[in-house]
Every structure is written in structure tokens, then in C-alpha cells.
C-alpha positions in Angstrom: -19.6 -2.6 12.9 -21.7 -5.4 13.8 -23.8 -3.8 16.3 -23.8 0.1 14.7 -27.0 1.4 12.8 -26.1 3.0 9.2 -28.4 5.2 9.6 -27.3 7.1 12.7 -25.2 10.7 12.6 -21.9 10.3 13.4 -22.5 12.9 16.5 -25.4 9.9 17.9 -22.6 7.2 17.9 -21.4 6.2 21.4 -17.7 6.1 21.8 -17.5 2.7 22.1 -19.2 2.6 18.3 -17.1 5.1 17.0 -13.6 3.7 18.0 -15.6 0.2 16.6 -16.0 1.9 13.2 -12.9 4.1 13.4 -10.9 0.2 14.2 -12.5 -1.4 11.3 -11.7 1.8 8.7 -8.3 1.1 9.7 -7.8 -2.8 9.6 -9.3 -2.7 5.6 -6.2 -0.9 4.3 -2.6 -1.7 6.3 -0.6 -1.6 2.7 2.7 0.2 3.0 3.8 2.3 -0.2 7.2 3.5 -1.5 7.7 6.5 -3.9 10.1 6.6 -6.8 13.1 4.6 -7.7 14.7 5.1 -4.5 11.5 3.5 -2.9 12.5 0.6 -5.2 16.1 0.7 -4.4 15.0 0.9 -0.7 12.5 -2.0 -0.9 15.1 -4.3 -2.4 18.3 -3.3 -0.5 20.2 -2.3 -4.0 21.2 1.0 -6.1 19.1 3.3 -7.6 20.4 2.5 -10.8 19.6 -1.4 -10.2 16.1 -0.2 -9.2 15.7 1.5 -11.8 17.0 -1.8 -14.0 14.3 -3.8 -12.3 11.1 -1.5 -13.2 12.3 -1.7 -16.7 12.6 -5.2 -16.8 8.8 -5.3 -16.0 8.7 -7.8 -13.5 7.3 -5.5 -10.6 4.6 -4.3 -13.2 1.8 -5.4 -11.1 3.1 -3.9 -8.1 3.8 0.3 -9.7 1.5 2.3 -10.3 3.0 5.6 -12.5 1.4 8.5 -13.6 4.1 10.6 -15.9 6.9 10.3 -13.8 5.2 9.6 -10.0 6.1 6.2 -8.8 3.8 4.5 -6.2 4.8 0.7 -5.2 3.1 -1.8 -2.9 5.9 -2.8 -1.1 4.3 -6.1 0.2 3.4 -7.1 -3.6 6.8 -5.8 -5.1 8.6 -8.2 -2.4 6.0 -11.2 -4.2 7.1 -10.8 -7.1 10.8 -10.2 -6.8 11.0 -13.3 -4.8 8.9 -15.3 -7.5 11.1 -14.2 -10.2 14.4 -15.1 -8.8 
């Protein structure tokens, strides 16, 4: 975005701008996510019921996000602190 002007449409970009913006939108957030307790299960190669074991314990706190009872994990943060932990 070095060379793009803020203050142009998106209909006066070139190509070459746009797929220069459109590549920096898109290096800024690479994170993969997993849903649920099977997400956590999934991320750590073990039963649902040890996933669930896991969450309770607290040590992937920083890594879940819940509202009521949807589960959102950072998988590359989840896999930090498991592997600090052990």
C-alpha cells in the first residue's frame, strides 16, 4: 500500500493497486480457528471428553473465546500454551 492514495475510489484503483491492497488485507490476519470441543479434541489429537478436561482446567484460557456455549479457539495459541504447560 505504499504507493496507493487513501483518498481514491476503489473503482479509480489500477489492478495492480487493488491486488496490492487486496494482498496486504490478507497477510494482516492468517490465524486458523477451531469451533467447539471437538475443535479442541481435533487441535490436540485426543477425545472429546479429554478436550473438554483441558478447557476446564483453564490452561487454554487465553486461547477460547465463548460466548454461552460457542467455542472459538486460536489454534496457533492453543498449541503455545499446551506445549508450555506440559
Amino acid at each position: 500500500m505504499k504507493n496507493i492514495n487513501p483518498n481514491k475510489t476503489l473503482a479509480e484503483l489500477t489492478v495492480a493497486e487493488f491486488m496490492e491492497l487486496q494482498n496486504s488485507m490478507n497477510n494482516k490476519d492468517n490465524k486458523l480457528y477451531a469451533y467447539g470441543i471437538k475443535g479442541i479434541a481435533k487441535i490436540l489429537g485426543c477425545s472429546r471428553s479429554k478436550a473438554a478436561e483441558v478447557k476446564k482446567s483453564g490452561i487454554l484460557d487465553d486461547a477460547i473465546f465463548q460466548n454461552r456455549n460457542i467455542i472459538v479457539v486460536d489454534v496457533e495459541k492453543a498449541l503455545q500454551l499446551f506445549g508450555n504447560k506440559k
